[in-house]
N, CA and C of each residue as an Amber inpcrd file, in Angstrom:
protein
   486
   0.8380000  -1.2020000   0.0000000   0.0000000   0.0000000   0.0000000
   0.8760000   1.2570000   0.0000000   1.8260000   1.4400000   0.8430000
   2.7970000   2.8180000   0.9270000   3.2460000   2.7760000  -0.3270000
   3.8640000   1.9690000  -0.7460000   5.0570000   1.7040000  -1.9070000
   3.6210000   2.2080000  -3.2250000   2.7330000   2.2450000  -3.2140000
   1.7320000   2.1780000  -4.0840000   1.5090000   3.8190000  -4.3130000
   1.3450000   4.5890000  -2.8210000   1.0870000   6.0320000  -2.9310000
   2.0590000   6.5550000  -3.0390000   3.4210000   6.3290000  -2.5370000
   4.7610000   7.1760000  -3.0390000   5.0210000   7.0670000  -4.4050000
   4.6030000   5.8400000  -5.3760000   4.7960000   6.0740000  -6.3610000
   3.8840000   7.2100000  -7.0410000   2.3780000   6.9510000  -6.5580000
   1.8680000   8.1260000  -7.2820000   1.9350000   9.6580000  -6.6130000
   2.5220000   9.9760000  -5.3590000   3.5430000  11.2290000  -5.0830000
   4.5530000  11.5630000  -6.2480000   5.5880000  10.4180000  -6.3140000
   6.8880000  10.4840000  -7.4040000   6.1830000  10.9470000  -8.7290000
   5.2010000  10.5120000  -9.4160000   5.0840000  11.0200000 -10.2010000
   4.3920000  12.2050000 -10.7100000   3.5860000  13.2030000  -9.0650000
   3.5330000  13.9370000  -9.2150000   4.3240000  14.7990000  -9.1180000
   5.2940000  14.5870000  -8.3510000   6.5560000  15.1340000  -7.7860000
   7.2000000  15.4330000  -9.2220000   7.2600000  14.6040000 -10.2590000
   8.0600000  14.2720000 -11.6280000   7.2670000  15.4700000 -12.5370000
   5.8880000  15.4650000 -12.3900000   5.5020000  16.0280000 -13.6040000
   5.6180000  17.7400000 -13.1680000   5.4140000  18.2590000 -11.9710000
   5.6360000  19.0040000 -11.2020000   7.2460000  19.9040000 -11.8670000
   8.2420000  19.3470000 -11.9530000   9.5020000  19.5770000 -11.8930000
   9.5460000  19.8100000 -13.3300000   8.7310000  19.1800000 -14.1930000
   8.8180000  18.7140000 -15.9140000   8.1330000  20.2070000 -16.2750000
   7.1990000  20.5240000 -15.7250000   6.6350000  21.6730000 -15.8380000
   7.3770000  23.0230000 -15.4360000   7.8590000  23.1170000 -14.0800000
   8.8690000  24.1900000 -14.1120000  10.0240000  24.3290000 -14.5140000
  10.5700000  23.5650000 -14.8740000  11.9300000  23.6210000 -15.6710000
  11.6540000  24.0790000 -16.9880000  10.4480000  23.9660000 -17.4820000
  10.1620000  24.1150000 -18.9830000   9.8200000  25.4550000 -18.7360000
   9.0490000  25.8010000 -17.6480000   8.8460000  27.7540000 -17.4550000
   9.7330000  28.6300000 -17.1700000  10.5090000  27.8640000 -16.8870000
  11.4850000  29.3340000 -16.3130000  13.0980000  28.8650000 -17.1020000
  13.0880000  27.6120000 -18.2680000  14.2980000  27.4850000 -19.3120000
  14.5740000  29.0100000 -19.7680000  14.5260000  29.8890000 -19.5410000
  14.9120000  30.7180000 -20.2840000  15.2220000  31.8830000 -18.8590000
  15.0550000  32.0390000 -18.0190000  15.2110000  32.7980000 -16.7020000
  16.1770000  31.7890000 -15.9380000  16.3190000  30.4150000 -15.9150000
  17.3140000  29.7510000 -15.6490000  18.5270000  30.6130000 -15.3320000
  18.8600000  30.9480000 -16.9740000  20.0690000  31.5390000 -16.7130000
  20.9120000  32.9760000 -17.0240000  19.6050000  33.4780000 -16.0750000
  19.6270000  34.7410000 -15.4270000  19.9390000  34.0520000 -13.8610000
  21.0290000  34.1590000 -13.3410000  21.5640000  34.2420000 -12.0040000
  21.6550000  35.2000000 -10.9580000  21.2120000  35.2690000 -10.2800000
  21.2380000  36.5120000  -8.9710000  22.8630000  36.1410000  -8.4540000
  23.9360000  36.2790000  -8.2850000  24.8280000  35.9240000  -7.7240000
  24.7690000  36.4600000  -6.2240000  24.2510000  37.6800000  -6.2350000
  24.6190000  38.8250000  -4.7290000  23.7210000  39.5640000  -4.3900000
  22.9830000  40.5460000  -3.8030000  22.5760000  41.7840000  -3.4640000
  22.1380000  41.7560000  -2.0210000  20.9960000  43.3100000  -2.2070000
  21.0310000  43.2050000  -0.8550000  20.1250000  44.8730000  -0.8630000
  19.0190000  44.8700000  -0.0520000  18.4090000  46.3800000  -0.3770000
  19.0210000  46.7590000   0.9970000  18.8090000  48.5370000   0.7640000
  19.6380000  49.3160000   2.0800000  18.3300000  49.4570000   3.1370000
  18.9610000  49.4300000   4.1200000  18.0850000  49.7730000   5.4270000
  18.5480000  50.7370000   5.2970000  17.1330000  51.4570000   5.5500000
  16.7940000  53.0290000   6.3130000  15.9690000  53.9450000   7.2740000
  16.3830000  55.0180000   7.7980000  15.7920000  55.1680000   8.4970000
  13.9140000  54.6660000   8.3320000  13.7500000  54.7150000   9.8710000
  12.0770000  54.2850000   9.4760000  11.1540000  55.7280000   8.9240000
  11.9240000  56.5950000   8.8730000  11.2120000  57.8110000   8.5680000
  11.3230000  57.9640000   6.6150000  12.5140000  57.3220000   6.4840000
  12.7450000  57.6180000   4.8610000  11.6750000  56.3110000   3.8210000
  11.0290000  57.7490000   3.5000000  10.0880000  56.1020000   2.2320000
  10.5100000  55.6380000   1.4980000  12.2580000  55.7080000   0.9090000
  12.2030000  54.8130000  -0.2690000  13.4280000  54.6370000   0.4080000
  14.3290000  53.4940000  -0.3530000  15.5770000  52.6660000  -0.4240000
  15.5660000  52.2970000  -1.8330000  17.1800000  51.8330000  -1.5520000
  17.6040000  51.2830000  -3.0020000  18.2120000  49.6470000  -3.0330000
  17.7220000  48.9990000  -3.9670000  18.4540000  47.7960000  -4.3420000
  18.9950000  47.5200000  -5.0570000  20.4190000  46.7310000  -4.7840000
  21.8880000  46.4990000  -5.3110000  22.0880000  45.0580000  -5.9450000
  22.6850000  44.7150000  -6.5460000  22.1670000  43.1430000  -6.7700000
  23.5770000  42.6230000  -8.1600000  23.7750000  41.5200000  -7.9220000
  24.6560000  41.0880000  -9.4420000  24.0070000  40.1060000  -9.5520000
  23.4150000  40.0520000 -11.3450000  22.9510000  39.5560000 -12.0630000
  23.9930000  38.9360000 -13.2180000  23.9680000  37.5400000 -13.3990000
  24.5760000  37.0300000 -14.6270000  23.6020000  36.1390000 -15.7300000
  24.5160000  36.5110000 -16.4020000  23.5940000  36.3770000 -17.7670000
  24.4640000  35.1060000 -18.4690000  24.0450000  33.7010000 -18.1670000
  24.4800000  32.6070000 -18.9410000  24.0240000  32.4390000 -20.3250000
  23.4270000  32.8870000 -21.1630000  22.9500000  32.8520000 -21.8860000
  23.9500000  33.5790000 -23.3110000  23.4030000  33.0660000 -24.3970000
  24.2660000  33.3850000 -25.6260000  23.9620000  34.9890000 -26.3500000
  22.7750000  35.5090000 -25.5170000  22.1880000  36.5290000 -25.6920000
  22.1310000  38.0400000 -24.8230000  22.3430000  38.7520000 -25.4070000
  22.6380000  39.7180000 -23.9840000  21.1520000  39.9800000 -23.9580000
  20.7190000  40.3320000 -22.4420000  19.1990000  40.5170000 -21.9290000
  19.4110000  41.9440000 -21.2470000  18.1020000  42.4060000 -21.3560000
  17.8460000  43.6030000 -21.0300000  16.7670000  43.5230000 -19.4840000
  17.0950000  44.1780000 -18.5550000  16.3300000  44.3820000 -17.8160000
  15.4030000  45.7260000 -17.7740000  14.1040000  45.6610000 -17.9490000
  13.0610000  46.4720000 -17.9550000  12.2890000  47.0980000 -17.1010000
  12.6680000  46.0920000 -16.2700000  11.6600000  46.5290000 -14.7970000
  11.8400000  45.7540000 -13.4250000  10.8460000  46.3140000 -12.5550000
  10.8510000  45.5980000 -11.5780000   9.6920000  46.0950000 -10.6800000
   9.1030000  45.0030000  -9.9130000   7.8760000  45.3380000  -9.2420000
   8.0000000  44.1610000  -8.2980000   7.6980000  45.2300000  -6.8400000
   7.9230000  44.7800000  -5.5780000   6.9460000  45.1360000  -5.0530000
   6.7550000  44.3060000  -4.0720000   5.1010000  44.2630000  -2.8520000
   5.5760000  45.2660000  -1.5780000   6.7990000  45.1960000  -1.6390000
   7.0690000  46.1760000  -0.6050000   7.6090000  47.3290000  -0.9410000
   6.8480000  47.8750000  -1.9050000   7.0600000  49.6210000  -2.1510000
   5.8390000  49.6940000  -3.3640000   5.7600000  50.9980000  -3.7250000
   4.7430000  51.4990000  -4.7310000   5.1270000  51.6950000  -6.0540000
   6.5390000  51.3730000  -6.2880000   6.9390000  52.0250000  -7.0630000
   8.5260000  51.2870000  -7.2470000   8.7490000  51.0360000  -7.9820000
  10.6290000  50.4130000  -8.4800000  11.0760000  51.0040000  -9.5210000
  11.8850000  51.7380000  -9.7750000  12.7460000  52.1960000 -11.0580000
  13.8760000  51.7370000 -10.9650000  14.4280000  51.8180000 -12.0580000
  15.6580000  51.6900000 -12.4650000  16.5110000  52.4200000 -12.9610000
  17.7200000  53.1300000 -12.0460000  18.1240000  54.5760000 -12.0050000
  19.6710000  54.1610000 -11.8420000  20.1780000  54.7430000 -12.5520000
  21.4620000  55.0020000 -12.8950000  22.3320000  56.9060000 -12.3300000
  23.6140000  56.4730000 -12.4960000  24.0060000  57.5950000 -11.7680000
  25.1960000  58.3140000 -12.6740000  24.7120000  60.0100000 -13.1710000
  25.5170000  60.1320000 -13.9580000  26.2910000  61.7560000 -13.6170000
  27.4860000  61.8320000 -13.9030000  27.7380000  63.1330000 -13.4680000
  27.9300000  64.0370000 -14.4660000  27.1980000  65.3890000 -14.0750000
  27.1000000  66.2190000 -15.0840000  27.8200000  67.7910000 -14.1340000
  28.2580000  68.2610000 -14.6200000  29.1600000  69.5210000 -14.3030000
  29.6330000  69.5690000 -13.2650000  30.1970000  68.4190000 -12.9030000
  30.6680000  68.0000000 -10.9530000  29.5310000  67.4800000  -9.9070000
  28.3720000  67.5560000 -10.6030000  27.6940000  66.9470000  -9.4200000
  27.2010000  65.7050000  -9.8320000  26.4710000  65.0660000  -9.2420000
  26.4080000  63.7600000  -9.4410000  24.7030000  63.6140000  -9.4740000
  24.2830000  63.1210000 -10.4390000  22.7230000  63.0050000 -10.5250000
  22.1620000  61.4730000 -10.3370000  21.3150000  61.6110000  -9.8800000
  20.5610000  59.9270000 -10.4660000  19.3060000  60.7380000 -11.1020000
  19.2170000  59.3380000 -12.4050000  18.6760000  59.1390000 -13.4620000
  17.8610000  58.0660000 -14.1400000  16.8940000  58.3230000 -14.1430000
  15.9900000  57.0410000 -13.9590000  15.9550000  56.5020000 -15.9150000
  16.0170000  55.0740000 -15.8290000  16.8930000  54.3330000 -17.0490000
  15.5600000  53.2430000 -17.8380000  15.1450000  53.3260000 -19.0360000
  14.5020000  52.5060000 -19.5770000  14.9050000  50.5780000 -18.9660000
  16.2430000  50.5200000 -18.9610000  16.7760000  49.4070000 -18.8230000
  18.1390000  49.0230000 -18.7030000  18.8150000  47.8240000 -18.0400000
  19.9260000  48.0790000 -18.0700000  20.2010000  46.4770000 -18.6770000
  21.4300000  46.6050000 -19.8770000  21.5480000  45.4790000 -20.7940000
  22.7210000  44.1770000 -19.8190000  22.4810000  43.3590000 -19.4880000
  23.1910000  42.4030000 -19.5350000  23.6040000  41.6190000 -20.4580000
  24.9420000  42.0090000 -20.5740000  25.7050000  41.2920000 -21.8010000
  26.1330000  39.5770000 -22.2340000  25.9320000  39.6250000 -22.8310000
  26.1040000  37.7510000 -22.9620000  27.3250000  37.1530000 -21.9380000
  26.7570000  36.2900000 -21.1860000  27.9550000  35.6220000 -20.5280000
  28.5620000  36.6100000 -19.4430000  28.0270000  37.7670000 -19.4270000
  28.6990000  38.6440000 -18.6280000  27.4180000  38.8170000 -17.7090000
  27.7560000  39.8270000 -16.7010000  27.2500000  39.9910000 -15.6850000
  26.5130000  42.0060000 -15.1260000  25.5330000  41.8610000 -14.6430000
  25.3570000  43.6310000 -14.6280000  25.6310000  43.3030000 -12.9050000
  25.9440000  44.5180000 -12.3570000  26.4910000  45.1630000 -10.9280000
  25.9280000  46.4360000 -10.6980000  24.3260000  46.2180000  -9.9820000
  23.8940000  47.4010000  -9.5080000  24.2370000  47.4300000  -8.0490000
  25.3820000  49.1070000  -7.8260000  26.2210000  49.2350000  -6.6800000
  25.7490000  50.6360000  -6.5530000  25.9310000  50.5860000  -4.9900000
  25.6380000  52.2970000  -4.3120000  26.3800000  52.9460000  -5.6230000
  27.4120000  53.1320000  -6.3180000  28.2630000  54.3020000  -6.6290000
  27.6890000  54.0250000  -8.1270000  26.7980000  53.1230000  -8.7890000
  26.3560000  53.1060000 -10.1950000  24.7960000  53.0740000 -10.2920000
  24.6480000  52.2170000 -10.7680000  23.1710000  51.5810000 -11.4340000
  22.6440000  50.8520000 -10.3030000  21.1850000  51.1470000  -9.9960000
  20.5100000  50.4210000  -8.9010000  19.3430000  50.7270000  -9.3050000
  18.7640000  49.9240000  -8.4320000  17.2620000  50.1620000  -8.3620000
  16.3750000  51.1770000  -6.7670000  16.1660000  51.4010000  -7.1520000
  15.0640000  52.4950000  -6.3780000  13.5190000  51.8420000  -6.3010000
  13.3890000  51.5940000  -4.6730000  12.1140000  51.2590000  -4.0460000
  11.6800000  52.6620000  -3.7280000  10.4050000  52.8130000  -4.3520000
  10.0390000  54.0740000  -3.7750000   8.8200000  53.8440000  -3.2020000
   8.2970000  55.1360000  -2.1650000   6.9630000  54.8790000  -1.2810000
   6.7870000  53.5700000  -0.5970000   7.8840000  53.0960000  -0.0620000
   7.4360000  51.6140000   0.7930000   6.2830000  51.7880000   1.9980000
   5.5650000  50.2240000   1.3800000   4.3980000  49.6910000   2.0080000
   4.6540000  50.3660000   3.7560000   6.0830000  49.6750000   4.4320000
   5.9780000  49.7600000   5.7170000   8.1760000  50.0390000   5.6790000
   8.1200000  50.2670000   6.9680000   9.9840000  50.0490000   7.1310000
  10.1540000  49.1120000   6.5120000  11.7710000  49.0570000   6.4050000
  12.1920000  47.5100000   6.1360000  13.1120000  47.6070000   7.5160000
  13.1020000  46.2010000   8.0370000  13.9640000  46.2060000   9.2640000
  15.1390000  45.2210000   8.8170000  16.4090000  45.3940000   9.0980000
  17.8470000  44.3290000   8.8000000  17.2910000  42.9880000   8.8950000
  17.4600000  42.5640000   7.7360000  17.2400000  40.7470000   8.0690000
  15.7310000  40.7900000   7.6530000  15.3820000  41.5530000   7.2560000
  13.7660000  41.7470000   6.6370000  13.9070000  41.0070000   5.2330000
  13.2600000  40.0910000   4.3800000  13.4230000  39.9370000   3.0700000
  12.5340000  40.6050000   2.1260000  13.1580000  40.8580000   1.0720000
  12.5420000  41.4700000   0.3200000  12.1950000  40.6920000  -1.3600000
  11.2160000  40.7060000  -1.5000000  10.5440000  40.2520000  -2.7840000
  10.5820000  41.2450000  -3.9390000  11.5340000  40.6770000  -4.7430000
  11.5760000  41.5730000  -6.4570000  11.0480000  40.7710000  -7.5550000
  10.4300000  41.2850000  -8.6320000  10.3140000  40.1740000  -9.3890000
  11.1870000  41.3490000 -10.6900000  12.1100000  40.6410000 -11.0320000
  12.6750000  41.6570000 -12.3370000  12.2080000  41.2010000 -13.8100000
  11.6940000  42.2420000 -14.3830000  11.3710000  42.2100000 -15.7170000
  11.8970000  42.4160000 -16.7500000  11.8450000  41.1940000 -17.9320000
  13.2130000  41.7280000 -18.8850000  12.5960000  41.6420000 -20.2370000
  13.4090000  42.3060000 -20.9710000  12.6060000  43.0960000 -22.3860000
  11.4910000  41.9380000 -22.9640000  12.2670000  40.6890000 -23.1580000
  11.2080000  39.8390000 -23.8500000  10.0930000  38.9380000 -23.0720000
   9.9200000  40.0760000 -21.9670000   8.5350000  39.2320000 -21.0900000
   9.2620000  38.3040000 -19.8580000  10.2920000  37.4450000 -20.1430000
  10.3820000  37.1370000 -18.9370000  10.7690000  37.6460000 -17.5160000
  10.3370000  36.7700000 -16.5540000  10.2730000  37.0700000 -15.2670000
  11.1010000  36.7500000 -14.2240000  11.8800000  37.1120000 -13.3870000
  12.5200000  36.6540000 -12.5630000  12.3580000  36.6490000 -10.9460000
  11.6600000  36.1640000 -10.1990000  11.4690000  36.6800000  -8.9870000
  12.4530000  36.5510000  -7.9750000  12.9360000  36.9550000  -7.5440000
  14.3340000  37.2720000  -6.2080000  13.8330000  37.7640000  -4.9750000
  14.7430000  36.8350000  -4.2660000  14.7120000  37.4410000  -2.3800000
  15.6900000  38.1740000  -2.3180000  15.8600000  39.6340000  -1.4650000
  17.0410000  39.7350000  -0.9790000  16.7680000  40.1020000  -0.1790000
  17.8280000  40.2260000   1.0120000  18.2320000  40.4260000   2.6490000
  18.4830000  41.9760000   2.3110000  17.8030000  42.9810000   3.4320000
  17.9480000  43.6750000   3.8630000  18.7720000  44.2980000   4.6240000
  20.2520000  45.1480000   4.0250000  21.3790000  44.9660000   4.9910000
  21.8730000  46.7910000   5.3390000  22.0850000  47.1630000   6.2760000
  22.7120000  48.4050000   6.5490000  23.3570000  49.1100000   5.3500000
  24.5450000  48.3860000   5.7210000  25.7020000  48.7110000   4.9070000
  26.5920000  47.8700000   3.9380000  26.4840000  47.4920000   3.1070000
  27.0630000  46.1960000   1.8080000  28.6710000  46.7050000   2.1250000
  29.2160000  47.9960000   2.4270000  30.2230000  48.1530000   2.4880000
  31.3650000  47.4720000   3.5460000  30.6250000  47.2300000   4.4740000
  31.0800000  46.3980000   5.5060000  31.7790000  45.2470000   5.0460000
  30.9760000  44.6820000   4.1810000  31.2690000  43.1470000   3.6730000
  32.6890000  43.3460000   2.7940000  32.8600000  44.2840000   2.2400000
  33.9870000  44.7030000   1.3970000  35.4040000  44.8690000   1.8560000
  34.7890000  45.7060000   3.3570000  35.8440000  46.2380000   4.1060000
  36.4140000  45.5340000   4.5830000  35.9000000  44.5980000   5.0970000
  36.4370000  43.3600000   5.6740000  37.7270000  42.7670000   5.0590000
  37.0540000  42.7220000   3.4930000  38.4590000  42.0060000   2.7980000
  39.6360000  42.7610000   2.6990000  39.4150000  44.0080000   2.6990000
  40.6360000  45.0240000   2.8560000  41.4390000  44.9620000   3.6760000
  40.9440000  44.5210000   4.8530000  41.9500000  44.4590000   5.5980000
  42.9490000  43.5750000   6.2080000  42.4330000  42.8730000   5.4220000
  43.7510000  41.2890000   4.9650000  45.0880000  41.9900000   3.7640000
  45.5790000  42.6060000   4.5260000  47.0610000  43.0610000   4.0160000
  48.4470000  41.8840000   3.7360000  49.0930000  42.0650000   3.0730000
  50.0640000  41.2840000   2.7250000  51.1320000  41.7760000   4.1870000
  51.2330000  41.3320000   4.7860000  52.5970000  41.6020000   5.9600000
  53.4620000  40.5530000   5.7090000  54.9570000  41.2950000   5.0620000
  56.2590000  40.8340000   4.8390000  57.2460000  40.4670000   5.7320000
């Protein structure tokens, strides 16, 4: 009798897997490698999210969008300097190049949560789903972190001592 219902589990289990692998063959390999949205004060309504994306694919992909449950609003804003000062600039899309990888960082290209639902608190996750030119979808968690710089700093200070 057991051996009878695990098989028909397994093969729902089977057709289950047959089905999502076939939906998301093409978001596959779009990779999240990293990110991480900024905590902020509980008074500030928007934050920004940072993230590396790779692009396995033979095709460079464009990212279009993004829409999150925890804000009103997501753009995609880039940072450009014009007569010494430094602007952000909100961007149709940003291209991931074949085989290569995009790096949205505090000092470049990120995304902008604007009007959030509620705070975000450290260790809060956050739900993105990123949108890319030809319809597909990608949905991502990321951790909610202070400062990404921390993580950096760290490695710095592993000096070579002779």
């Amino acid at each position: 009798m057991e051996f009878k219902t695990l098989k028909v589990i397994f093969k729902h289990l089977f057709n289950f897997l047959v089905l999502s692998s076939w939906s998301f063959a093409a978001s596959a390999n779009i990779v999240l490698t990293d990110g991480y949205v900024r905590a902020m004060p509980a008074s500030v309504p928007n934050t920004a999210a940072y993230l590396t994306l790779e692009n396995h694919t033979a095709n460079a992909v464009m990212l279009v969008g993004v829409n999150s449950s925890v804000a009103k609003e997501a753009q995609l804003h880039t940072i450009i300097e014009e007569n010494g000062m430094v602007k952000m600039r909100q961007v149709k899309g940003f291209s991931i190049p074949s085989h290569g990888s995009l790096v949205l960082q505090p000092t470049g290209d990120h995304i902008m949560l604007l009007s959030l639902a509620a705070p975000l608190a450290v260790d809060d996750k956050v739900p993105l789903e990123l949108i890319f030119e030809d319809g597909q979808k990608l949905t991502i968690e990321l951790p909610v972190l202070k400062q990404a710089a921390a993580q950096h700093g760290e490695q710095a200070d592993h000096h070579h001592h002779h």
